[in-house]
N, C-alpha and C positions, 0 to 999 in steps of 0.2 A: 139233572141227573141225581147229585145228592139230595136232594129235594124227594124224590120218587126213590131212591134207596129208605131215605131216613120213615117216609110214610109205609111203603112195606115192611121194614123193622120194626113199628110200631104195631100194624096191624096183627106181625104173627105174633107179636110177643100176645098182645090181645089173646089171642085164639090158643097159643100154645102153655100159656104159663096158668091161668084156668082148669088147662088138660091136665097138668102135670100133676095138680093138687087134687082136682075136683074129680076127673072124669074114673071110675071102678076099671080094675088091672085088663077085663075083657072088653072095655072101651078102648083102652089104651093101646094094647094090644091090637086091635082091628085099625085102629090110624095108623099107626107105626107099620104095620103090613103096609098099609097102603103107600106112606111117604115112601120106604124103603123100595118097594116093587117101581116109584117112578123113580126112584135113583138108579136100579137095573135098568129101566129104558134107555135112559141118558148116558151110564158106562156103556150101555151098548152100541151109542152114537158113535162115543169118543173112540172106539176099538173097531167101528168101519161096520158093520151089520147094520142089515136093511129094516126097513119101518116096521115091516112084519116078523122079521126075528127078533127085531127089539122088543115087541107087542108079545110075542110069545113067551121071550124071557120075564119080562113082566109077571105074565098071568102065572108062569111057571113058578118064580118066587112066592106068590101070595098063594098057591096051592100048598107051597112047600113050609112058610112059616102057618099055614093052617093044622098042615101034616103036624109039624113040632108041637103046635100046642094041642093036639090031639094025643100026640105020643108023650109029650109031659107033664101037659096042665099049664095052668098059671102060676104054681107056685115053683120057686128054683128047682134046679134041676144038676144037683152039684156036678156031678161026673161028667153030663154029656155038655154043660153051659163051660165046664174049667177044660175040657177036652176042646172045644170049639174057640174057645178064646186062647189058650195058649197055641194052638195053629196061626190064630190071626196074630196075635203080639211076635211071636219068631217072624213071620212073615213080615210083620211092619218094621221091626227091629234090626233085622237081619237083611232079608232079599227086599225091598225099598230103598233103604239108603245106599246099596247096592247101584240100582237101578236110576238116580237120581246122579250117581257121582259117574256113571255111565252114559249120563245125557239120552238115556232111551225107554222105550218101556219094556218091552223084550217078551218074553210069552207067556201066555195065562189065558188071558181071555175071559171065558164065561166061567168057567171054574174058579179061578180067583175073585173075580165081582161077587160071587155066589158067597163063597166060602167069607169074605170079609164080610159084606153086608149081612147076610146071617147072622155070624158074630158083632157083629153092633147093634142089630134089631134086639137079640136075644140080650143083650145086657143092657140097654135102655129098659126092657120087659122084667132082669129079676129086679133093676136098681129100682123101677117102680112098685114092684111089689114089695121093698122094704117100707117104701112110704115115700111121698113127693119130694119131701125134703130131700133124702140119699141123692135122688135122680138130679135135682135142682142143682143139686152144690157139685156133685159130679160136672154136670153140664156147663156152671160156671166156669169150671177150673178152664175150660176151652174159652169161650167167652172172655174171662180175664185177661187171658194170653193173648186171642189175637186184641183187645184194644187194646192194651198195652204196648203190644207190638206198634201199632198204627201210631198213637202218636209218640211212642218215644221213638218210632223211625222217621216220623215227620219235622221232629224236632233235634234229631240229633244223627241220623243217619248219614254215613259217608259212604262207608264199602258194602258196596252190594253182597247180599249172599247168595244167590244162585241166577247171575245176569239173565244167561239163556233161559232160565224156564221162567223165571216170575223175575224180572229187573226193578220191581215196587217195592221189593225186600229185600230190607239189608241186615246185617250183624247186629249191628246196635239195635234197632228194633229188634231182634231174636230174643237178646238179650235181657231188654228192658220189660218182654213178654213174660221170659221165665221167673224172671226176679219180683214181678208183679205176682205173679200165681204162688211163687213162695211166701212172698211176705203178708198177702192178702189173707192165701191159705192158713198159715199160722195162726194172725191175727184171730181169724175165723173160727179157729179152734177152740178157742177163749169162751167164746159167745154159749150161753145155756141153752139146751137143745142141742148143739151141734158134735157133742160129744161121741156120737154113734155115726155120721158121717166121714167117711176118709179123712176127710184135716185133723176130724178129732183124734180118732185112731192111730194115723200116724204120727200126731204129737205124743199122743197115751203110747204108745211101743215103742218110740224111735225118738223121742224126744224133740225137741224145735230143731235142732242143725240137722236130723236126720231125715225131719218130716219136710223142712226147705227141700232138700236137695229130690227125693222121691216129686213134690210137686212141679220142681224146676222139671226133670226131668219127662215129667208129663205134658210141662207146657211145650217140651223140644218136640215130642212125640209127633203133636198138634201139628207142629211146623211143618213135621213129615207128612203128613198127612194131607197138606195143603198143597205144598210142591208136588208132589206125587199128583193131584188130579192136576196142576198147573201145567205138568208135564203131558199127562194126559190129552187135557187141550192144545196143546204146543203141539203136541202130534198132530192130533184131528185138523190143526189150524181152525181152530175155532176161539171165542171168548171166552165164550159164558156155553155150561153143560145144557143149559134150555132156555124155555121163555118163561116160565110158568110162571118167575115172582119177579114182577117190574123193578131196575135198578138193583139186581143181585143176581139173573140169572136162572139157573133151576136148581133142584131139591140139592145135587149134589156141591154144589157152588156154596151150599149153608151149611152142609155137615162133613163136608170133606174133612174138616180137624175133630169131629166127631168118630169117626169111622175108627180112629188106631187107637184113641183113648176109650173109648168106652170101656170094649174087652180086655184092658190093662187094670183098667179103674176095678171089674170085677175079679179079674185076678189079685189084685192084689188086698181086697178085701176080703179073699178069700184064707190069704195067707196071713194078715193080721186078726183072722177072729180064733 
């Protein structure tokens, strides 16, 4: 099993870290449709809808993120991208942690999958069109968090943090994730070129204790993000969201801590420029 986890991690990184840098914003933009619309399949597994409604929601989304870039282009789109993210951030911030310490998922349905996904599609799309780099160190900040997580909960974990929905994660790992994203983050900030990316930014405004804590709290974000589809699955009783990627499950199994940072990561770049 980790054997076929570790070889598909390789493989996307292959396919995906190439796109990030290489592939033009209406390349990028038609993938990111497409991974997105099979994470609305997969939400729509976990929330009880049939193969054909999930199949519709699908097409419905990539008709809808086509509609978007029809109605704004490739390039940002301040009012309606900072309008659409600050919906998702309250919602993640707010009614999520809710909804986690309630042990349930409670209502939303296709309108919430929508309205989230949207908002992560569309700020993976402006963070790309600042240049691969933005989108890269963005994406890390999740990446850093959960290995972090993983082994300093491997190696130091005692109390669990949320048994019923995910019992693999505990405090100490939470912890050792934030504090990884902080300390890396900073670090990172240092580094030439990276001066225009978030870590730079928020060291340039807020200085290193200020800029720690904004990434610590990005990694928590993350956390939420994951438990929330954990939870999701705990419902469905299922694993894993699909099949699609050997030893990991499907698309939303990879970007579930994707989903609440993103549109955070652009707002909040919109508030330090």
């Amino acid at each position: 099993m980790l054997r076929t986890r570790v070889l598909t991690a390789l493989v996307l990184l292959a396919l995906f870290a190439p796109a990030i840098f290489v592939l033009p914003p209406v390349a990028w933009a038609a993938l990111t449709i497409a991974a997105v619309a099979v994470g609305v399949h997969e939400w729509g597994g976990l929330i009880g809808r049939t193969p054909r409604a999930r199949l519709g929601a699908a097409l419905a989304f990539a008709i809808l993120g086509l509609g978007w870039l029809a109605a704004f282009g490739l390039a940002p789109a301040p009012l309606a991208s900072t309008i659409l993210a600050a919906a998702a951030a309250i919602w993640w911030v707010v009614v999520a942690p809710l909804r986690l310490a309630g042990n349930k998922i409670g209502a939303g349905g296709w309108p919430v999958a929508f309205i989230l996904l949207l908002a992560c599609w569309n700020s993976l799309l402006e963070l790309r069109f600042q240049g691969g780099l933005a989108l890269f160190v963005a994406m890390a900040i999740v990446w850093v968090a959960d290995i972090g997580a993983y082994f300093v909960g491997r190696a130091f974990g005692r109390r669990k943090l949320a048994p019923s929905i995910s019992p693999g994660k505990s405090w100490e790992g939470a912890v050792g994730g934030a504090l990884a994203v902080a300390v890396l983050g900073v670090l990172a900030a240092q580094l030439p070129g990276l001066e225009t990316t978030l870590p730079g930014m928020l060291v340039s405004r807020l200085g290193v204790p200020g800029a720690g804590v904004v990434l610590a709290a990005l990694a928590v974000l993350s956390v939420v993000g994951d438990l929330h589809e954990s939870l999701l699955k705990r419902t469905a009783g299922v694993k894993d969201s699909g099949r699609l990627l050997p030893g990991h499950g499907g698309v939303l199994d990879r970007v579930d801590a994707l989903i609440p940072t993103m549109p955070v990561v652009i707002l909040l770049e919109a508030l330090l420029r």
